[in-house]
C-alpha positions as CSV (number, residue, x, y, z in Angstrom):
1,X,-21.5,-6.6,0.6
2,X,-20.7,-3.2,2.6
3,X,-18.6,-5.1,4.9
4,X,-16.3,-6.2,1.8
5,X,-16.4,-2.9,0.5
6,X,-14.8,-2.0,3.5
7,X,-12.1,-4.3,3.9
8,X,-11.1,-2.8,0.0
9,X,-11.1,0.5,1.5
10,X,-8.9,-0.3,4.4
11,X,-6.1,-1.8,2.5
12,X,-6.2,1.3,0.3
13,X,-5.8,3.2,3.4
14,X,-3.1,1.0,4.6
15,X,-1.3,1.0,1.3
16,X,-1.5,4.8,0.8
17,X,-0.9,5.8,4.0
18,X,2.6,3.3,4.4
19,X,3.1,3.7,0.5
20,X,3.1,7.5,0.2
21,X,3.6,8.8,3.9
22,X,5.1,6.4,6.6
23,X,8.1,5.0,3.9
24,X,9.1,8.8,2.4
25,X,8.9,9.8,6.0
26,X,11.2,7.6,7.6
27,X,14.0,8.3,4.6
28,X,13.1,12.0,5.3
29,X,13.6,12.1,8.8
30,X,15.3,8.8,10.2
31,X,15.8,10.1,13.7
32,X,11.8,10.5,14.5
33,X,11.0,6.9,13.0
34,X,8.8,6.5,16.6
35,X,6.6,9.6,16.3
36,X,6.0,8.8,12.6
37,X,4.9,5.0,13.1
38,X,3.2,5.9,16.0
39,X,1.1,9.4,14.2
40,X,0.3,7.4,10.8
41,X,-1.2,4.5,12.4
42,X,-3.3,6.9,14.4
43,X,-4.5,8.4,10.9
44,X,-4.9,4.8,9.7
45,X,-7.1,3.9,12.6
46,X,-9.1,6.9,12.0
47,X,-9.8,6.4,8.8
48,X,-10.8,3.0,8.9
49,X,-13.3,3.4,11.7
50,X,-11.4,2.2,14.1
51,X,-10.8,3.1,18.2
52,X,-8.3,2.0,21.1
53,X,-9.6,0.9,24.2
54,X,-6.4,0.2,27.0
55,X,-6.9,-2.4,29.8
56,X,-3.6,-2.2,32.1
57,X,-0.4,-0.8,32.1
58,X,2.3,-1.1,29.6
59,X,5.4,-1.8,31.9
60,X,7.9,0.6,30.6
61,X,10.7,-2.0,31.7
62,X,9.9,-4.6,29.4
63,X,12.5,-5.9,26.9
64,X,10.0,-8.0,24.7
65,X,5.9,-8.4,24.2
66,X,4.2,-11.1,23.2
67,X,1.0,-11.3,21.9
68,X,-1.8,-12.9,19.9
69,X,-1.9,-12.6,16.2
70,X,-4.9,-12.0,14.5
71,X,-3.7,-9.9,11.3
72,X,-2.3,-6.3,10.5
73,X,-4.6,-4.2,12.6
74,X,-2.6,-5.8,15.6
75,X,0.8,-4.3,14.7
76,X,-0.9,-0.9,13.7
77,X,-3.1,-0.7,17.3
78,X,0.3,-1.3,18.9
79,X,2.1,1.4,17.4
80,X,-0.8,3.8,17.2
81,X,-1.6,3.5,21.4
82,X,1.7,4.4,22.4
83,X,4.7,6.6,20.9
84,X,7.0,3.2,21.2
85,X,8.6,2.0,18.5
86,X,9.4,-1.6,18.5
87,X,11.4,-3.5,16.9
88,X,9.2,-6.2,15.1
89,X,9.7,-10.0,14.5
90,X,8.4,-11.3,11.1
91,X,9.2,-13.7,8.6
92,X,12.0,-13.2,5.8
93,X,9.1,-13.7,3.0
94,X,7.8,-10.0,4.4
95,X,10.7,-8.1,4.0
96,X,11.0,-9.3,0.5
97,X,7.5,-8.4,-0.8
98,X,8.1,-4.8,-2.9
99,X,7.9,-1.4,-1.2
100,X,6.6,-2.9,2.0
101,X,9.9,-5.0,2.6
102,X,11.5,-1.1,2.2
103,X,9.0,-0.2,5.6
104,X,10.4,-3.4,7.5
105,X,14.2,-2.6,7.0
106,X,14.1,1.2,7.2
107,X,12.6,0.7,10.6
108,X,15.2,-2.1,11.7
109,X,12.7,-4.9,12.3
110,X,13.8,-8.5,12.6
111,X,13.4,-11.0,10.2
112,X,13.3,-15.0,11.1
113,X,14.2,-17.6,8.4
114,X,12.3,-20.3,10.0
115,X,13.5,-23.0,7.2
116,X,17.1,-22.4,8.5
117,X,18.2,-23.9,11.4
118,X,20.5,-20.7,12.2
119,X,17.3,-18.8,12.3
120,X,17.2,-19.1,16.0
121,X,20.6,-17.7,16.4
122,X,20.5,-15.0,14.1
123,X,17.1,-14.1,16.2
124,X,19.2,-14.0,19.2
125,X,21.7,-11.7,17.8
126,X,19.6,-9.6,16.4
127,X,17.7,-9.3,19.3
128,X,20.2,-8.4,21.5
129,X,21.7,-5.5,19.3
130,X,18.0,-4.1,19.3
131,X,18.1,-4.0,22.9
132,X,21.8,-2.7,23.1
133,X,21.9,-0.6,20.1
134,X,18.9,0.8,19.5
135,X,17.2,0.8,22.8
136,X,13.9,-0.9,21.7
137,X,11.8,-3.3,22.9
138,X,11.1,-6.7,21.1
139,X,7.2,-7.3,19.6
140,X,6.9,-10.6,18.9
141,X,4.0,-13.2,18.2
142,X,4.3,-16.3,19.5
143,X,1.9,-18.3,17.6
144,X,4.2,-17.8,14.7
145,X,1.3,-16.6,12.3
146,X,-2.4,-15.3,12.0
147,X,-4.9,-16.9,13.9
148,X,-8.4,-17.7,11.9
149,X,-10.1,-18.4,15.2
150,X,-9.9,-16.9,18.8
151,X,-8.0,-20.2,19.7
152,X,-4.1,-19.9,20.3
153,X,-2.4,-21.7,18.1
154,X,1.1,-23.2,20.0
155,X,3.3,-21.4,21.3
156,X,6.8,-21.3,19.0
157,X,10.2,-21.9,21.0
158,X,12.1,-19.2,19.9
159,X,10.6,-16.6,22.1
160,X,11.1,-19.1,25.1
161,X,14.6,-19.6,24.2
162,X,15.4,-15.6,23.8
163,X,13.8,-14.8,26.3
164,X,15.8,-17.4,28.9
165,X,19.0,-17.1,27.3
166,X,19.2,-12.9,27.6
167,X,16.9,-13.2,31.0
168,X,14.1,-10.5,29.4
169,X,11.6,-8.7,31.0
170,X,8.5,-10.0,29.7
171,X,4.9,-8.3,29.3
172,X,2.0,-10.7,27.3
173,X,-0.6,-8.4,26.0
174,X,-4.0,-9.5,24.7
175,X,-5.6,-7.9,21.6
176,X,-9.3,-8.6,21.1
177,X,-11.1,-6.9,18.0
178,X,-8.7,-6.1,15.3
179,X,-9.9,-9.2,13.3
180,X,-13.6,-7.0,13.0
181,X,-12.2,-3.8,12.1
182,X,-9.9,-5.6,9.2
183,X,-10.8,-9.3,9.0
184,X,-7.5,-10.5,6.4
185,X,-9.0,-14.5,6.3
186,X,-13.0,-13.3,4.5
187,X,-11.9,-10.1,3.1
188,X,-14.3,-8.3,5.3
189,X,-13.9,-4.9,7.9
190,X,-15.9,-2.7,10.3
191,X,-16.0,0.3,12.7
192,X,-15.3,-1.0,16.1
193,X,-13.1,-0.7,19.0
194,X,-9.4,-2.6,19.2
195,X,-8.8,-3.6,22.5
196,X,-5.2,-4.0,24.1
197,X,-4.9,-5.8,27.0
198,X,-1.1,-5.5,29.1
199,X,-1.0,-8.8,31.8
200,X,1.2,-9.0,34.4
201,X,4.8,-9.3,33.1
202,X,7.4,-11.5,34.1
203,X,10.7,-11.6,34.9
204,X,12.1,-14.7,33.0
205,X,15.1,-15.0,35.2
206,X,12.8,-15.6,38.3
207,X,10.4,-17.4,36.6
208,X,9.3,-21.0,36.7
209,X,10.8,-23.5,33.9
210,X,6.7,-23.4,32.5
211,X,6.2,-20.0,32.6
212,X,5.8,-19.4,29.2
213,X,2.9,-22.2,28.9
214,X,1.2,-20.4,31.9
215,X,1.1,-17.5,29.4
216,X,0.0,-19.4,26.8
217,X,-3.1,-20.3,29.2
218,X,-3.1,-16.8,30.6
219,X,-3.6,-15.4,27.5
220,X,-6.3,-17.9,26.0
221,X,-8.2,-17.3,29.8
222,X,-8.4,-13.5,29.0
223,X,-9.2,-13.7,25.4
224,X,-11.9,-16.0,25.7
225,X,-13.7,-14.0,28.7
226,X,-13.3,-10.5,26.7
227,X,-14.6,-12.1,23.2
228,X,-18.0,-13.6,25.0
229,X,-18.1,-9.6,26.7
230,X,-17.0,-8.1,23.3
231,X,-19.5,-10.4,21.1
232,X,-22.1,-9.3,23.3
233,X,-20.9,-5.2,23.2
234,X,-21.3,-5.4,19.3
């Protein structure tokens, strides 16, 4: 029962703090939208219990991250460890849902039709003007949408194919305990520690043509040797 009292209190946190302060903010002051995202996710992980542990290095150099998915906490842990403001891929359905779509356009994320079958191009446009225009980095999951288990679901093409046709820089980083501190599938949440792990990147144009399923494996390796050490921990 206190666990799902929790999870209500975190998404009032989340709502409050992106409803009244993170949205207003970036209208206000359109120039700082990194230090904003980056400052209010810190409150929000303060307030719902929550710390950062870092394993590795981000590499500086790299043009787009890929990672697991295992609900909101991720994107907020991402912003909140670093003052780097990505620009994030989601869904179209997400920037039409009231007030929040507001907080994906304002701060230039990218949105994928996946019914269309121009999605994939529009994704390549837009993101190469992120990284021409803007200067930002690409966060993207792969998996396409939330995990319920620790499994990786497969891999979708499109990162593949942006990442091969614009020869990126790529870093896979491995989250591991966002889906206790807010658990979005049982509506449940608890103090603990979020941690983010940064691989090795890669640099798609010297890579191997199965690179991105070695990540795939890479990534399932790590997550399944830090959830048996972070089961344990808690």
């Amino acid at each position: 029962m206190f666990a799902k009292i929790r999870y209500l209190w975190g998404a009032l946190v989340i709502a409050v703090v992106v409803g009244l302060g993170m949205i207003p903010l970036l209208y206000l002051f359109p120039r700082h939208k990194g230090t904003i995202m980056h400052k209010l996710n810190r409150v929000i992980l303060f307030l719902l219990g929550a710390k950062i542990e870092k394993v590795g290095e981000r590499d500086p150099h790299a043009q787009m991250y890929i990672m697991n998915h295992q609900g909101i906490i991720d994107i907020i842990t991402m912003e909140a460890i670093e003052n780097t403001h990505f620009s994030w891929v989601a869904k179209k359905e997400l920037f039409e849902i009231p007030w929040y779509g507001r907080l994906m356009r304002k701060g230039e994320m990218i949105s994928v039709d996946r019914e269309n079958k121009a999605g994939l191009v529009k994704l390549f446009k837009d993101v190469q003007k992120s990284l021409d225009e803007y200067g930002r980095a690409i966060a993207i999951f792969p998996e396409g949408t939330r995990g319920s288990g620790q499994k990786l679901l497969r891999f979708k093409p499109g990162p593949k194919f942006v990442a091969q046709k614009l020869g990126l820089r790529v870093q896979p980083v491995v989250i591991v305990g966002s889906k206790w501190v807010l658990n979005e599938h049982d509506h449940t949440a608890h103090s603990g520690t979020v941690k983010v792990i940064y691989l090795d990147p890669i640099d798609v144009k010297n890579a191997p043509d199965d690179w991105y399923e070695t990540v795939r494996e890479t990534m399932q390796r790590t997550i399944d040797e830090q959830m048996e050490r972070y089961a344990v921990a808690r």
